[in-house]
N, C-alpha and C positions, 0 to 999 in steps of 0.2 A: 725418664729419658731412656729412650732405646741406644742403645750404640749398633744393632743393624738397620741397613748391613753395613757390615765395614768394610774398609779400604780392601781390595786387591790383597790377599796377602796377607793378612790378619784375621785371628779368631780368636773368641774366646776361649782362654785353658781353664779361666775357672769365676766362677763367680759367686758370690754370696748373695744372702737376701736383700738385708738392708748393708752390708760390709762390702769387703773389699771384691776388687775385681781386677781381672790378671789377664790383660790381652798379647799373644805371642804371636811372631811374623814370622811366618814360612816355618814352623815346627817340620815338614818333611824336609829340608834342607839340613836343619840344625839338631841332626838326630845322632848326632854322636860318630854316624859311618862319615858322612861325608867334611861334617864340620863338628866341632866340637859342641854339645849340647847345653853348656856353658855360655857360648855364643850366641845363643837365641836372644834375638834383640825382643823386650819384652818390658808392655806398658803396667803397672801398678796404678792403681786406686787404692789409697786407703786412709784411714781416719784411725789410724795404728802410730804410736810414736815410731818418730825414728831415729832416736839415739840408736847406736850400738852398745846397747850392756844388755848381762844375762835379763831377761823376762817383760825387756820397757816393749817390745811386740805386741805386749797383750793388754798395752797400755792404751785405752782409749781416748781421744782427743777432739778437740772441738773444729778441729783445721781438718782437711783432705788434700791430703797429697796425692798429686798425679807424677811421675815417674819412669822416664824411660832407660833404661838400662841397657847398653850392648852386650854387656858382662859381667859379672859381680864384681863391686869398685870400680866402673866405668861409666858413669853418668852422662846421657847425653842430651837431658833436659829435666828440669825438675819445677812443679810450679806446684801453688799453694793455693786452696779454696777455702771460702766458709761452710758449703753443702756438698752435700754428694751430688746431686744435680749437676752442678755447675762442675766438679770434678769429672762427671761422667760424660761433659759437650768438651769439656777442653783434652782428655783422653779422644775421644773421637776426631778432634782437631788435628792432636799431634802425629796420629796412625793416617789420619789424609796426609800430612804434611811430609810422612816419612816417606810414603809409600809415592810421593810425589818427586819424591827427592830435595824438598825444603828442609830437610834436618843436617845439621852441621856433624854428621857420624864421626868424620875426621878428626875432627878440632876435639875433641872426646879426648882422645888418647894422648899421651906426652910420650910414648915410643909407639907410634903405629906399626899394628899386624897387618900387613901388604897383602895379604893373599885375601886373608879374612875381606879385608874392608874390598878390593877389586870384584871380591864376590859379592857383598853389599850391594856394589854399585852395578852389577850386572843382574842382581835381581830387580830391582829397582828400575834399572835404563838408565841411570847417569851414567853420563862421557866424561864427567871431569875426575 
């Protein structure tokens, strides 16, 4: 499965052979000068555990996770496959979906960053 080209707005920052793949939105935006580089909303692929303890990373798994992140501990979608295939159509999915402005970025946060997310939504074109 190819994921180009993709959505407006999205590239790939990294990608493995048969492993994981790391797609990021507007990387010149979210460079540290103008927004924090933290803030780069950015898709994961991977077939990597994902508990949090030291070395479960490098733990490999029979699921593939797709994952969208606005910022580290800020989850703004997260779904489960059997293959990489199908982890790599529903990543593609979710980067049309973002880039569409179908993604609930909002609803993410339990104390919203106003400025952050207003810029979100003027990269994008949402009014709401």
């Amino acid at each position: 499965m190819s994921l180009e080209p993709l959505p407006d707005g999205w590239e790939i920052w990294n990608r493995e052979r048969e492993g994981r793949v790391i797609l990021a939105f507007r990387p010149d935006v979210f460079d540290s000068r103008t927004f924090p580089a933290a803030c780069l909303p950015t898709i994961y692929v991977t077939n990597r555990s994902q508990r949090r303890r030291p070395e479960s990373s490098h733990v490999v798994t029979d699921t593939w996770t797709v994952r969208l992140f606005l910022e580290p501990d800020v989850d703004a979608a997260v779904e489960r496959h059997e293959d990489r295939e199908a982890a790599l159509a529903a990543a593609r999915s979710l980067a049309e979906g973002f880039a569409a402005g179908k993604v609930d970025y909002r609803g993410a946060y339990q104390s919203p960053r106003e400025e952050y997310l207003a810029k979100l939504d003027d990269l994008i074109g949402r009014d709401d």
